[in-house]
N, C-alpha and C positions, 0 to 999 in steps of 0.2 A: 791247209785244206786236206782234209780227209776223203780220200779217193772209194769210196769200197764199193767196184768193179766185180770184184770175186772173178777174173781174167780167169778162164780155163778156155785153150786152144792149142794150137799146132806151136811151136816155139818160136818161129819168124814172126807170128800173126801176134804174142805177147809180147815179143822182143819190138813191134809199133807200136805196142799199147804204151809200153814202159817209157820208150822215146817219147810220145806224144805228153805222156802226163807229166816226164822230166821236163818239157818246155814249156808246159803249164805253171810250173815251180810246186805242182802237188808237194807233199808233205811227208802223207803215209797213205800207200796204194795197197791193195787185196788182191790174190791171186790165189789160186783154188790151189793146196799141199798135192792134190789128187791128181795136177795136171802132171805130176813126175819130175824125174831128176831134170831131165832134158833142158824142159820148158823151165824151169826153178832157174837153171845154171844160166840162159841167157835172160833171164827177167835179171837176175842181180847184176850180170856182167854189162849190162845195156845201162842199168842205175848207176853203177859205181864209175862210168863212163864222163859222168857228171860232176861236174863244182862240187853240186849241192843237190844230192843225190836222196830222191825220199827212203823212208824206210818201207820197206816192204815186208807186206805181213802175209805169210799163208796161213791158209785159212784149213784148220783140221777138219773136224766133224761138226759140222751146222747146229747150231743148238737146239733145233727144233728137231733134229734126229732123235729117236730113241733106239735102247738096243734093238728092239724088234724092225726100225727101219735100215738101220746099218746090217743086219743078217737078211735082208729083204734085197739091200745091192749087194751082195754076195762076199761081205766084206766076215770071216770066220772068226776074227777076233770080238774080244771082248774092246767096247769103245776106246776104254784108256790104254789099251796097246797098241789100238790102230792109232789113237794121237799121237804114243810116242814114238811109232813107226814113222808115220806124217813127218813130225817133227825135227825127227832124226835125217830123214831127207832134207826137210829144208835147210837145215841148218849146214850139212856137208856142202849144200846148194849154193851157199853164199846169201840166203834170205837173214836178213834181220830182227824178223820178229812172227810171233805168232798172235793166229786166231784160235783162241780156245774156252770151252768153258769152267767157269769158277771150279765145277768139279774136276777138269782136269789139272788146275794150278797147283797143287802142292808135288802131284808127280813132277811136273813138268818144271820145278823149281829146283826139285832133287837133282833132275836128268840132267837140266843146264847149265846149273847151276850161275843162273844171272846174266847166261853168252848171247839172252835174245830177248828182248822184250812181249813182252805177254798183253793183247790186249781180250776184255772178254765183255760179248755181245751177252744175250739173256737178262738181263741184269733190270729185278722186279723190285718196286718197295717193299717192305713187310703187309702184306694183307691185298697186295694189287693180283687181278688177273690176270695166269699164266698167258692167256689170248694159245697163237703157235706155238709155245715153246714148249723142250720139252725138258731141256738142264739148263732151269733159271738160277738164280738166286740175287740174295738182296746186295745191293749196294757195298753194307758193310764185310757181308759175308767174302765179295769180290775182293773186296782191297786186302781182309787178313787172310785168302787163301793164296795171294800174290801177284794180284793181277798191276801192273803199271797205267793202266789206262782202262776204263768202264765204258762201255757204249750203250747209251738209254734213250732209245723213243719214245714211243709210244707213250711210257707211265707218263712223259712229259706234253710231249703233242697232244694226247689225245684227253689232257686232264682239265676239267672245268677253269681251272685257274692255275696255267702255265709257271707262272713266278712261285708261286705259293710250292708246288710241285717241285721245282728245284729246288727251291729253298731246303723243305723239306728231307730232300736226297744231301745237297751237302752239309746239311747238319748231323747225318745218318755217316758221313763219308768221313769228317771232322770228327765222332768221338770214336770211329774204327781206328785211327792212323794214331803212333804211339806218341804216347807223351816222349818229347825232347829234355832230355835230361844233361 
């Protein structure tokens, strides 16, 4: 189970969220990069507290953000510094993984190189409406810019014919991923 909460609060008030979904046996839970160190450090210390502990993923900059919305929360950076700012928190934090978009995975691959896994929202077929977003990309693009895991609504929910629609994306996913040699 895929938890995504996006938890941003006071750190006692994530430190019950995190307990509650570790008794759930969630999987992979969201938590906002922006709630800080503080909140980051007892969200993983509360996980790791566990058997069988989810991965947790902070969550950078929203995909549906654009530069002009990030300079709009007073945020001075250009996006891909404030993720690997984000990032670099989480990761000191004891967080396991991130939320980022396709455009930020190749930074973010350099940075980490591999210490956290990357999941990334946005994520359009070739020729589908942007709808909210604002740093999408397609399928394949996600997988060879790094991402471990793709998260896709809408192109699917909301498509005349659901099966057909996925099908579609992992045949898109299957000739991204490198031939085994």
């Amino acid at each position: 189970v895929f938890l995504d909460l996006k938890l941003h609060d006071i750190p006692n008030t994530v430190r019950g969220a995190v307990r509650s979904a570790c008794r759930l046996g969630v999987e992979m839970l969201t938590l906002h990069a922006s709630g800080g160190p503080g909140m980051l450090t007892v969200a993983a210390q509360e996980a790791q507290s566990y058997d069988k502990a989810p991965l947790l993923l902070a969550v950078t900059a929203l995909t549906s953000l654009s530069s002009e919305d990030v300079h709009a929360l007073g945020v001075g950076d250009s996006i891909e510094d404030w993720v690997a700012r984000l990032a670099a928190m989480a990761y000191d934090s004891g967080i396991g993984g991130l939320v980022a978009s396709a455009k930020e995975l190749p930074m973010l691959r350099r940075k980490l190189q591999g210490a956290m896994r990357l999941v990334t929202p946005g994520i359009r077929p070739a020729g589908s409406v942007q709808q909210d977003q604002s740093r999408i990309a397609t399928p394949g693009e996600a997988i060879r810019s790094g991402a471990d895991y793709i998260v896709i609504g809408r192109p699917i929910l909301q498509a005349p014919d659901p099966v057909s629609a996925a099908d579609a994306i992992i045949a898109e996913i299957k000739q991204s991923l490198p031939i085994a040699g």
